[in-house]
Jmol script that loads the backbone (N, CA, C; Angstrom):
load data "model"
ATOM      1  N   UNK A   1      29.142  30.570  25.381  1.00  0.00           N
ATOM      2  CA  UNK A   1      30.082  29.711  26.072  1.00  0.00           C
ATOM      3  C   UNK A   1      29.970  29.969  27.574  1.00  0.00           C
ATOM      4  N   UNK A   2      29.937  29.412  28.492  1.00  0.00           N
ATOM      5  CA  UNK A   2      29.781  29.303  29.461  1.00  0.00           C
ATOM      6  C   UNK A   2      31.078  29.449  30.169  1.00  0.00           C
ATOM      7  N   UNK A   3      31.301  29.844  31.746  1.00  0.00           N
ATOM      8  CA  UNK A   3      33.015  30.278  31.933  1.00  0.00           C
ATOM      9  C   UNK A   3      33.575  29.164  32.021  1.00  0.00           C
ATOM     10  N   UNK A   4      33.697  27.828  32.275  1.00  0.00           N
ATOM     11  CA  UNK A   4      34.588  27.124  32.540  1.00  0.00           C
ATOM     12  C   UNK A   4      35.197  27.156  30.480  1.00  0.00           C
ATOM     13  N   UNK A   5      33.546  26.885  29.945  1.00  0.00           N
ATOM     14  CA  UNK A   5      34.360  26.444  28.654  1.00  0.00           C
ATOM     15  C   UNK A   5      35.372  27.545  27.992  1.00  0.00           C
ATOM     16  N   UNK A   6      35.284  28.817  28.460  1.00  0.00           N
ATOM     17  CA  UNK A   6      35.495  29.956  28.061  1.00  0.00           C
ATOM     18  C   UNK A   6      36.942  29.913  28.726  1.00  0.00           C
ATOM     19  N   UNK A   7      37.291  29.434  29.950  1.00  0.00           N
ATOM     20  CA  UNK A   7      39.014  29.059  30.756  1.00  0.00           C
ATOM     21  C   UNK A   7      39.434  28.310  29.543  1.00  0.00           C
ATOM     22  N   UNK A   8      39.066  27.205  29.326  1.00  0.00           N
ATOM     23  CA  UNK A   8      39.602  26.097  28.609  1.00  0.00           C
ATOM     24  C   UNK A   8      39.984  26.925  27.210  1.00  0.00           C
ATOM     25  N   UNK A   9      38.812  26.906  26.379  1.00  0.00           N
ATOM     26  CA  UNK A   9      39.175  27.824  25.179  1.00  0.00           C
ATOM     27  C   UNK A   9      40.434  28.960  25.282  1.00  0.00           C
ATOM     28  N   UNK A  10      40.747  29.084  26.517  1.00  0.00           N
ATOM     29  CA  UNK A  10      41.887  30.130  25.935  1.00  0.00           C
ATOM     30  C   UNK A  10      42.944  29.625  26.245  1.00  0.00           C
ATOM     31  N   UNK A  11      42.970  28.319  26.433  1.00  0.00           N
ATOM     32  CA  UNK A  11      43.851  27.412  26.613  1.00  0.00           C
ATOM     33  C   UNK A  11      44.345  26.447  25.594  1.00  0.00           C
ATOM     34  N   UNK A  12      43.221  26.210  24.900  1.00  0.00           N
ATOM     35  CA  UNK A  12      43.844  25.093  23.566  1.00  0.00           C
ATOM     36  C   UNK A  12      43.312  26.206  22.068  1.00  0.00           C
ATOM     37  N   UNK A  13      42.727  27.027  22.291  1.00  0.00           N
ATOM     38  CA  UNK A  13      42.339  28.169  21.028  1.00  0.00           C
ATOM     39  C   UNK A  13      44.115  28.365  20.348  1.00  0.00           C
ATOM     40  N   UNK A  14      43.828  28.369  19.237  1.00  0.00           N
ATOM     41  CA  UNK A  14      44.940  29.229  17.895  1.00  0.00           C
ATOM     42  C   UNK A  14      46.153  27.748  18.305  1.00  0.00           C
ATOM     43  N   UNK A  15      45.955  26.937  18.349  1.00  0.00           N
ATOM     44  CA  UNK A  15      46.800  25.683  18.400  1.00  0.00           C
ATOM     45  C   UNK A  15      47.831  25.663  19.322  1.00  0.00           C
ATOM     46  N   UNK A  16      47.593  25.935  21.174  1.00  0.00           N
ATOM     47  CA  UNK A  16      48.143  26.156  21.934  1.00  0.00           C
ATOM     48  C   UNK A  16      49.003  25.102  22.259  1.00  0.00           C
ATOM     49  N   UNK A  17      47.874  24.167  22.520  1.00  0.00           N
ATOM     50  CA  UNK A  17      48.432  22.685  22.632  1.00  0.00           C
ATOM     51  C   UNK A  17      49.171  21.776  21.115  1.00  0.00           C
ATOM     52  N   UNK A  18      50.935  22.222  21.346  1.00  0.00           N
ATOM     53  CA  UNK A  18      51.032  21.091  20.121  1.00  0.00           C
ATOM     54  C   UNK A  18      50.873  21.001  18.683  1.00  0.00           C
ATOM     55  N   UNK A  19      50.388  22.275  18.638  1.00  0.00           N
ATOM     56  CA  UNK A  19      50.129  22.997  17.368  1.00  0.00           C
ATOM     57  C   UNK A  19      48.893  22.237  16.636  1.00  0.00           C
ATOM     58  N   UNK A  20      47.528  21.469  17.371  1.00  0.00           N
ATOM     59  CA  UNK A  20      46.533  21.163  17.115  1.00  0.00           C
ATOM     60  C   UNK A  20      45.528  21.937  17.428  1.00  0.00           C
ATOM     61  N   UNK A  21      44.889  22.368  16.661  1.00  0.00           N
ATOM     62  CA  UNK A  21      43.405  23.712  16.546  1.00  0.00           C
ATOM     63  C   UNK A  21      42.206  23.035  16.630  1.00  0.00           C
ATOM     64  N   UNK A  22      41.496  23.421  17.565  1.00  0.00           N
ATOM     65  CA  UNK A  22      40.406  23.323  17.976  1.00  0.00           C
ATOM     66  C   UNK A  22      39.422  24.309  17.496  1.00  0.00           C
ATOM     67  N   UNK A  23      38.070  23.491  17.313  1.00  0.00           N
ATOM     68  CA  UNK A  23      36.781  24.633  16.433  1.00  0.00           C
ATOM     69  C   UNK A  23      36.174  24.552  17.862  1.00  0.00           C
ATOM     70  N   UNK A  24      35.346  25.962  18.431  1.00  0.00           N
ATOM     71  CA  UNK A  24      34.306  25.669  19.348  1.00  0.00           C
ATOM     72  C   UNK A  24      32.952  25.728  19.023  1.00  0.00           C
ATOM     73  N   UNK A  25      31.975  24.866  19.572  1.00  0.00           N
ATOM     74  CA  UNK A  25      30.589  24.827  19.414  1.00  0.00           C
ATOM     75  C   UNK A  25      30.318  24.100  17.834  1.00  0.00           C
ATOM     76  N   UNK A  26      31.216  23.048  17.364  1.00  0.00           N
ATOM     77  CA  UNK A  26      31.331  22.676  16.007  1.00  0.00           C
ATOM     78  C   UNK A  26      30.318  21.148  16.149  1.00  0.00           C
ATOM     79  N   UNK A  27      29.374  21.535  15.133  1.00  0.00           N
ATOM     80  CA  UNK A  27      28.386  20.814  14.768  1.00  0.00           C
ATOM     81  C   UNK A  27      28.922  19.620  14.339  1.00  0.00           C
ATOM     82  N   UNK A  28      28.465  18.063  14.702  1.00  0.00           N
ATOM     83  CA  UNK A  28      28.970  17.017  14.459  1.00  0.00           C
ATOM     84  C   UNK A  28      27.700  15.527  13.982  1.00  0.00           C
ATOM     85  N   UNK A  29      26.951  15.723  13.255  1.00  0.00           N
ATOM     86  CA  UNK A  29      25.756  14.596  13.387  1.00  0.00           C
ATOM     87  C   UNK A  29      24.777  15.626  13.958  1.00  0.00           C
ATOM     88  N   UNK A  30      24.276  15.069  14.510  1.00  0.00           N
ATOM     89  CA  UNK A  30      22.755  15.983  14.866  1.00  0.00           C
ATOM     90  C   UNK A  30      23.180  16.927  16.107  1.00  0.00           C
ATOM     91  N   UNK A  31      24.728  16.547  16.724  1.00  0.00           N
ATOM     92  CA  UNK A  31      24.787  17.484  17.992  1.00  0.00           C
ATOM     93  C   UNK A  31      25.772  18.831  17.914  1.00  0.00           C
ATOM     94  N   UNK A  32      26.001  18.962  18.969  1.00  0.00           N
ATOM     95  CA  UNK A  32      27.008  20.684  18.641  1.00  0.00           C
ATOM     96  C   UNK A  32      27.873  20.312  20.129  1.00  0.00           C
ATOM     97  N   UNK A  33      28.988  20.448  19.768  1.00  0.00           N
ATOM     98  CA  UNK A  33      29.818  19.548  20.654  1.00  0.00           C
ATOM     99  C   UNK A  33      30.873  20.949  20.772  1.00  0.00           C
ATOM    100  N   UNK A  34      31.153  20.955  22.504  1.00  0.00           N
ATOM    101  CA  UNK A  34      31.837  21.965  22.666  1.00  0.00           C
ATOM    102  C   UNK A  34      32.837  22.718  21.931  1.00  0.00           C
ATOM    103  N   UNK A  35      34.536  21.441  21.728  1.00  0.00           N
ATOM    104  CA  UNK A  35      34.976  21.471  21.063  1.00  0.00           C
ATOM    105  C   UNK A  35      35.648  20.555  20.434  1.00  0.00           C
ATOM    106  N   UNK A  36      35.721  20.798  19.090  1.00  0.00           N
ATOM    107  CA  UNK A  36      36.560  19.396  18.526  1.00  0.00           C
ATOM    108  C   UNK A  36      37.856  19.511  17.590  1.00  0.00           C
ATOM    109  N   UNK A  37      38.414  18.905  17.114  1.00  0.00           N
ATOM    110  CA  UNK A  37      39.756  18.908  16.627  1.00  0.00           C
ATOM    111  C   UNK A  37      39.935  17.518  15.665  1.00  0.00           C
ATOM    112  N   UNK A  38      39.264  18.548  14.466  1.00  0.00           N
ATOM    113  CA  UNK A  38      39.550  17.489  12.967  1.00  0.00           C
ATOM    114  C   UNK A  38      40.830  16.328  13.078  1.00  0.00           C
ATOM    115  N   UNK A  39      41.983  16.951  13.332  1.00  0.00           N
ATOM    116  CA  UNK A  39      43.045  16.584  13.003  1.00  0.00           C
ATOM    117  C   UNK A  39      43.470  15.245  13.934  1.00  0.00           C
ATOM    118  N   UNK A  40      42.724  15.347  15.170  1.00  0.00           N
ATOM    119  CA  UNK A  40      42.696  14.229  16.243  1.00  0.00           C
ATOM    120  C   UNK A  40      41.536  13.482  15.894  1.00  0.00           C
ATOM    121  N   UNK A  41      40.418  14.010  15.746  1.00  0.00           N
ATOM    122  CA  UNK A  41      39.289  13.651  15.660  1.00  0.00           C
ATOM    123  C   UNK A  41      38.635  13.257  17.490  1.00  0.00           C
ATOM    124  N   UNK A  42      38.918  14.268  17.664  1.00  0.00           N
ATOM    125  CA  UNK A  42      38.901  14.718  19.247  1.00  0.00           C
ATOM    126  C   UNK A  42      37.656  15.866  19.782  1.00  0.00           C
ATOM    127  N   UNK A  43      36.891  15.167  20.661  1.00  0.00           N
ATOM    128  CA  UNK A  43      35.750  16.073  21.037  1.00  0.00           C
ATOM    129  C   UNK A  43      36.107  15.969  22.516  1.00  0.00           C
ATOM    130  N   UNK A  44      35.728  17.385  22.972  1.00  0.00           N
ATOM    131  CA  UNK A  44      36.010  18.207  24.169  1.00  0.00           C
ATOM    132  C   UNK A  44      34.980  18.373  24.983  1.00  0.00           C
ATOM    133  N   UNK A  45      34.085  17.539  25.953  1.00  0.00           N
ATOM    134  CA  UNK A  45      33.125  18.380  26.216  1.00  0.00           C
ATOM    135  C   UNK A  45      33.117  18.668  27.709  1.00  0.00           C
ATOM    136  N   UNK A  46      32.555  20.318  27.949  1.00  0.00           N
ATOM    137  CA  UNK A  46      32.548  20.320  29.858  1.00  0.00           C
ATOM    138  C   UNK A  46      31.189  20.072  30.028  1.00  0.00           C
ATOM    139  N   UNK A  47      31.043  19.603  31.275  1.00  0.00           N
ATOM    140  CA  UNK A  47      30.196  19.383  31.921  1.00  0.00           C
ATOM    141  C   UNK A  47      29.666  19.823  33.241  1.00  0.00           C
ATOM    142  N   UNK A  48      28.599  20.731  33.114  1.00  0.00           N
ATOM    143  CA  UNK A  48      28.443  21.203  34.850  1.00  0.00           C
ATOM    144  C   UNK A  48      27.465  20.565  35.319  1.00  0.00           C
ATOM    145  N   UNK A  49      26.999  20.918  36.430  1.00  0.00           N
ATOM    146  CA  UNK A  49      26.179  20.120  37.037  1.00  0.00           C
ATOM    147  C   UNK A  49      25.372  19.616  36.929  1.00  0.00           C
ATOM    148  N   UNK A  50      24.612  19.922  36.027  1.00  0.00           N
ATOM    149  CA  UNK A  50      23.519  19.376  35.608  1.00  0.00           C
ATOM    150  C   UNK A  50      23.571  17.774  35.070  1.00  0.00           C
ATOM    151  N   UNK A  51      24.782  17.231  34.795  1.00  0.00           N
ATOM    152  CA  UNK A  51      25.215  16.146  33.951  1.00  0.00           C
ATOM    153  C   UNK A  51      25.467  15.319  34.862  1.00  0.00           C
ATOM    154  N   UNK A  52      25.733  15.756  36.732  1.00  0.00           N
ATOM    155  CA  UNK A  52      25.958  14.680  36.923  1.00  0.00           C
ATOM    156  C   UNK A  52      24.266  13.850  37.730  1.00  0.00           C
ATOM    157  N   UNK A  53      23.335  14.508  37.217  1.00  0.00           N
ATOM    158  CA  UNK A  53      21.976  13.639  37.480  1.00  0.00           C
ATOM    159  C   UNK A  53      21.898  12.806  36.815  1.00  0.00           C
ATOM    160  N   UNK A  54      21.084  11.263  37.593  1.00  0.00           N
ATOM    161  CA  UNK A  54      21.056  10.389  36.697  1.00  0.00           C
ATOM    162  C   UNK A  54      20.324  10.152  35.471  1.00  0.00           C
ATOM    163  N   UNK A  55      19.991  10.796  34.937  1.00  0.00           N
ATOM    164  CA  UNK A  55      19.428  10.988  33.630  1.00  0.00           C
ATOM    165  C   UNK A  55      20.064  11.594  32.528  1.00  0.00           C
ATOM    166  N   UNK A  56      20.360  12.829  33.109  1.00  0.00           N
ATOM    167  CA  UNK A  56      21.162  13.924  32.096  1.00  0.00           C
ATOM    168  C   UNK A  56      22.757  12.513  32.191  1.00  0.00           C
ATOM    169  N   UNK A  57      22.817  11.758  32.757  1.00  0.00           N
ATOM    170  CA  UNK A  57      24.836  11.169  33.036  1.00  0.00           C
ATOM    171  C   UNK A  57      24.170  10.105  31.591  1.00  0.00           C
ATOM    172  N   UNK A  58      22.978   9.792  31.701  1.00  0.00           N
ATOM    173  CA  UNK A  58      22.438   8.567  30.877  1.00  0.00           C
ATOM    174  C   UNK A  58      22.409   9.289  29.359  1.00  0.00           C
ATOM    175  N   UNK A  59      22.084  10.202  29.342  1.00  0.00           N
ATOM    176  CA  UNK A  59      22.283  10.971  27.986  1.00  0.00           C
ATOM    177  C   UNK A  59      23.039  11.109  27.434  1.00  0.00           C
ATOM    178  N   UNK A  60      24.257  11.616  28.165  1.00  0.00           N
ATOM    179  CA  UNK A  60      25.226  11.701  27.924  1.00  0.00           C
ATOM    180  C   UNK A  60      26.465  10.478  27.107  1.00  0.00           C
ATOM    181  N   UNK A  61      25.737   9.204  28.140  1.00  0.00           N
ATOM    182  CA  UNK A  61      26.634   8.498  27.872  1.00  0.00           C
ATOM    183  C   UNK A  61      26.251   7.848  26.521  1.00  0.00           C
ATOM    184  N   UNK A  62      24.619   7.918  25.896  1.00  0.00           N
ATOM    185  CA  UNK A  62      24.367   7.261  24.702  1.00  0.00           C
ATOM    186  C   UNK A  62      24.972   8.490  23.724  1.00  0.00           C
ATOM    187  N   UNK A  63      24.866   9.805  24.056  1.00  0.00           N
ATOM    188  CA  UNK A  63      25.798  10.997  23.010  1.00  0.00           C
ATOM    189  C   UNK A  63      27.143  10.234  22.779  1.00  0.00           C
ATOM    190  N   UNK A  64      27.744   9.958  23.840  1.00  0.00           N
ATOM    191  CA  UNK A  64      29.331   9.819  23.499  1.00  0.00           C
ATOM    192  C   UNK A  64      29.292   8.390  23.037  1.00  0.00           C
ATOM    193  N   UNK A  65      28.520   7.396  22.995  1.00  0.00           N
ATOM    194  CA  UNK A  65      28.525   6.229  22.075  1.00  0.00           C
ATOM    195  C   UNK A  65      28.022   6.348  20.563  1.00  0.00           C
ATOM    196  N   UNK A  66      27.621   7.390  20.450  1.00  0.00           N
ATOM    197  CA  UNK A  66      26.851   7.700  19.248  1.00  0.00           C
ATOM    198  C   UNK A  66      28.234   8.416  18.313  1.00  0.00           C
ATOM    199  N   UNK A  67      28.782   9.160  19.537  1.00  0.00           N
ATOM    200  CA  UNK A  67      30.000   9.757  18.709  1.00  0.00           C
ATOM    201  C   UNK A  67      30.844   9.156  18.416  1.00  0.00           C
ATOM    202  N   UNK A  68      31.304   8.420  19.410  1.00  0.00           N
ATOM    203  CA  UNK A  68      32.561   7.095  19.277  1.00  0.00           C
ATOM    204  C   UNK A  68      32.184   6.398  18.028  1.00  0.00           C
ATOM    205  N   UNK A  69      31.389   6.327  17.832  1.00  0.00           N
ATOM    206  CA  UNK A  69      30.291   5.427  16.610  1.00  0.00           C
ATOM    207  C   UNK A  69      31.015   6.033  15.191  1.00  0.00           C
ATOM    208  N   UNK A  70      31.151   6.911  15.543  1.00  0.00           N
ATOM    209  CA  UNK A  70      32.057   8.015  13.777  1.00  0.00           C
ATOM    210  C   UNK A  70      33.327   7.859  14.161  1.00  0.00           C
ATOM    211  N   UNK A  71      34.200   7.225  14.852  1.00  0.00           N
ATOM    212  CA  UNK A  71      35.717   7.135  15.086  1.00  0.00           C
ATOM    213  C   UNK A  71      36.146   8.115  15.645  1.00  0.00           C
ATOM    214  N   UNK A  72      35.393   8.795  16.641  1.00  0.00           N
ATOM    215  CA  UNK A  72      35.946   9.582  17.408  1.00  0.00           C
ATOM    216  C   UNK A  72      35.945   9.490  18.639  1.00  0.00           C
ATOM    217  N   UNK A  73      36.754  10.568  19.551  1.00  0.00           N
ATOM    218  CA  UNK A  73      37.701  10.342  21.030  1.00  0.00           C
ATOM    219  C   UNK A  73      36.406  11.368  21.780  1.00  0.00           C
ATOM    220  N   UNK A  74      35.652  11.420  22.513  1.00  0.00           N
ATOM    221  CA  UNK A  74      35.288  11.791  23.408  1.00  0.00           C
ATOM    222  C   UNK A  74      35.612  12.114  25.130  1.00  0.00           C
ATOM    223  N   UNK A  75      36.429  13.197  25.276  1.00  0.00           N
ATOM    224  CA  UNK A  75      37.091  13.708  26.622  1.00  0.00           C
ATOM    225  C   UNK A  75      36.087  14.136  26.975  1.00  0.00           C
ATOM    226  N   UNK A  76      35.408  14.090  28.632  1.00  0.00           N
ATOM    227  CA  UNK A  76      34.542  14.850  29.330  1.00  0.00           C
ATOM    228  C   UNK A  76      35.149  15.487  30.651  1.00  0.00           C
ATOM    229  N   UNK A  77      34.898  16.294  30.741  1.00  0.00           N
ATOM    230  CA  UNK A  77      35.337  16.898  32.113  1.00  0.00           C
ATOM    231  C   UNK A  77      34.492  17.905  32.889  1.00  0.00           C
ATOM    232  N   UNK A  78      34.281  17.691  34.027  1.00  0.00           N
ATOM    233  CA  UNK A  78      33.389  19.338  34.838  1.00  0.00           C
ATOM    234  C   UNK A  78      33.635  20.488  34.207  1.00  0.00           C
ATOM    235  N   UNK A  79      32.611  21.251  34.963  1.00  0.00           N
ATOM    236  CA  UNK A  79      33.168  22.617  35.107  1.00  0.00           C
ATOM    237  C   UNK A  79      34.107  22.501  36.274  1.00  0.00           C
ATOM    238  N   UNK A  80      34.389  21.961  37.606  1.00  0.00           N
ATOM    239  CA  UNK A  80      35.063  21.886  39.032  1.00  0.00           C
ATOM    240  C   UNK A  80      36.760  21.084  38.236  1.00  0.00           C
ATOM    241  N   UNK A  81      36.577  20.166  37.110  1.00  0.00           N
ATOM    242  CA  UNK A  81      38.218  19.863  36.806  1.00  0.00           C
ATOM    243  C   UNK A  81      38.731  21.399  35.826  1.00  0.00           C
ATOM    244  N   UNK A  82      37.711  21.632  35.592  1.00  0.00           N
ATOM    245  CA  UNK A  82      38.546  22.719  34.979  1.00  0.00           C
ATOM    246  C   UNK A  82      38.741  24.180  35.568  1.00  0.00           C
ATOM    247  N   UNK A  83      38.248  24.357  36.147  1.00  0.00           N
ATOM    248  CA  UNK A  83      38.360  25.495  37.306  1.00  0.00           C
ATOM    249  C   UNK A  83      39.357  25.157  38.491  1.00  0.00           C
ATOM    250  N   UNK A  84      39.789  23.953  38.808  1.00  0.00           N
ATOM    251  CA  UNK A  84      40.419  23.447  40.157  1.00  0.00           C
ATOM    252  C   UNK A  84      41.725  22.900  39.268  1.00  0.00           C
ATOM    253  N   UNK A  85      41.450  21.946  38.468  1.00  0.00           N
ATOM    254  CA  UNK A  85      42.896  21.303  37.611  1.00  0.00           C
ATOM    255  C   UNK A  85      42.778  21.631  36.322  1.00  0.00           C
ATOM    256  N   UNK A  86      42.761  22.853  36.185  1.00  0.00           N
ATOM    257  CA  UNK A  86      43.212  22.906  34.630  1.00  0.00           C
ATOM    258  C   UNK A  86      44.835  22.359  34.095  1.00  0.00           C
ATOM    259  N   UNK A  87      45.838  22.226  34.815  1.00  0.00           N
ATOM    260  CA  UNK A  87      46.787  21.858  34.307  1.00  0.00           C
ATOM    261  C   UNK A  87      46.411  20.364  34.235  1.00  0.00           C
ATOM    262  N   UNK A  88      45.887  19.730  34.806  1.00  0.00           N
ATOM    263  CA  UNK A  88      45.600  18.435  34.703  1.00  0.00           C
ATOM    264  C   UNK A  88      44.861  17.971  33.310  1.00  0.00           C
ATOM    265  N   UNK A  89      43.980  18.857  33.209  1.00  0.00           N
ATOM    266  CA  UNK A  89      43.009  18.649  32.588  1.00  0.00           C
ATOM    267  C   UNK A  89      43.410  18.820  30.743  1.00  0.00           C
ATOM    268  N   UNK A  90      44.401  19.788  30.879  1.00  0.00           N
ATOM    269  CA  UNK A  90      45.755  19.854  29.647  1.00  0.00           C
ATOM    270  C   UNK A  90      46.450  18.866  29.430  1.00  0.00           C
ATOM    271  N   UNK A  91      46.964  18.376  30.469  1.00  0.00           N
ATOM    272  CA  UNK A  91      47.994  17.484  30.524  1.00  0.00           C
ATOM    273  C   UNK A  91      47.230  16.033  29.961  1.00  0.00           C
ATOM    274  N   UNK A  92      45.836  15.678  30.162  1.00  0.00           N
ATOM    275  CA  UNK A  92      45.372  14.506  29.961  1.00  0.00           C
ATOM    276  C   UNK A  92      44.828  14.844  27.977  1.00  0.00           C
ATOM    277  N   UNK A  93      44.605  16.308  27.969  1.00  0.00           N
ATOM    278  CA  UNK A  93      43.992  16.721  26.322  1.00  0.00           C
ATOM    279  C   UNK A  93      45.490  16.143  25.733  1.00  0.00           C
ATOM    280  N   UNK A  94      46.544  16.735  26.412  1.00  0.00           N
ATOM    281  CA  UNK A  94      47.635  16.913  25.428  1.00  0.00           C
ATOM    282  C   UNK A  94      48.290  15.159  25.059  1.00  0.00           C
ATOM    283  N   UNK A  95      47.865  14.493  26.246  1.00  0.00           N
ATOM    284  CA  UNK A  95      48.219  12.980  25.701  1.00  0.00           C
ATOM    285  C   UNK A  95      47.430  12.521  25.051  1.00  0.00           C
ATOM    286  N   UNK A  96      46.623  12.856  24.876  1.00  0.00           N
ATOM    287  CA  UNK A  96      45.007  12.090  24.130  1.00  0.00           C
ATOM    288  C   UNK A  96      45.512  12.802  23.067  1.00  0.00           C
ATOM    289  N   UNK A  97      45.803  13.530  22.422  1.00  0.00           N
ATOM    290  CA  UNK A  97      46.018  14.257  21.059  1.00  0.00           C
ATOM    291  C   UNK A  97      47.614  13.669  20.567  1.00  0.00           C
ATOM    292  N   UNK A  98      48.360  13.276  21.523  1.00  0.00           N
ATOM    293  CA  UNK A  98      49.509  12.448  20.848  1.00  0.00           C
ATOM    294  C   UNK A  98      49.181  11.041  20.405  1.00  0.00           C
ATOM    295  N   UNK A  99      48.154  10.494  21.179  1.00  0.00           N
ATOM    296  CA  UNK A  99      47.904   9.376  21.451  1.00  0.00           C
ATOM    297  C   UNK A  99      46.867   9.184  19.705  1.00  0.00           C
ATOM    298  N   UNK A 100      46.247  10.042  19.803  1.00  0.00           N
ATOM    299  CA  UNK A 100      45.241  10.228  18.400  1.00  0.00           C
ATOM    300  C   UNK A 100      46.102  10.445  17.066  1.00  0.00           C
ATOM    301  N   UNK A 101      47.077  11.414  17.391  1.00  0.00           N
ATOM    302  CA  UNK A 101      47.732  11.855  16.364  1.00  0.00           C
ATOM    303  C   UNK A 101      48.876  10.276  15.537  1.00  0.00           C
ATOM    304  N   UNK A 102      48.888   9.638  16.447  1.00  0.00           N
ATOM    305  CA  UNK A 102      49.845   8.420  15.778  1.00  0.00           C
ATOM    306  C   UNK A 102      49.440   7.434  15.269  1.00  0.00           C
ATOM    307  N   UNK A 103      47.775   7.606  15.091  1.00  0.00           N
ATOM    308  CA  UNK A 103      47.119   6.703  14.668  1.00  0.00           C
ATOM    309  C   UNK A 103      46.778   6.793  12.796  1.00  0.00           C
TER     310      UNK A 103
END
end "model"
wireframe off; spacefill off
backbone 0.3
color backbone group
């Protein structure tokens, strides 16, 4: 795990947020996706720099159509939102998981 994902994880780990549990590094189709959350059907992924080249952003974006493709929520965020706004960056998981959960 890398440190930003390693901030985050001790942030939504053992059902911090809301009492929804997150798996990390949980295999999904052919990829391994930071983290995700059965119960939302919610994938977590950070992103450092490397993602924002235009190639690696192009990859990315056919991954998260591929995932959306199985009925799932794809959140992306830096490593810089989560190191600078982690409360933000909670605050947007924790509506996306109400928002999932009522469905």
């Amino acid at each position: 795990m890398i440190a930003a994902e390693k901030v985050l994880w001790n942030r939504i780990n053992n059902g911090q947020i809301k009492g929804f549990r997150f798996k990390a590094q949980h295999p999904i189709d052919r990829f391994i996706v930071d983290f995700y959350c059965h119960k939302a059907r919610l994938i977590i992924e950070i992103d450092g720099e490397v993602h924002e080249q235009e190639e690696q952003h192009e990859r990315d974006e056919a991954r998260t159509a591929e995932l959306e493709a199985f009925g799932l929520k794809v959140l992306r965020f830096s490593n810089q939102d989560v190191f600078e706004n982690l409360e933000d960056v909670i605050t947007t998981i924790s509506q996306v998981l109400l928002t999932r959960e009522a469905k």
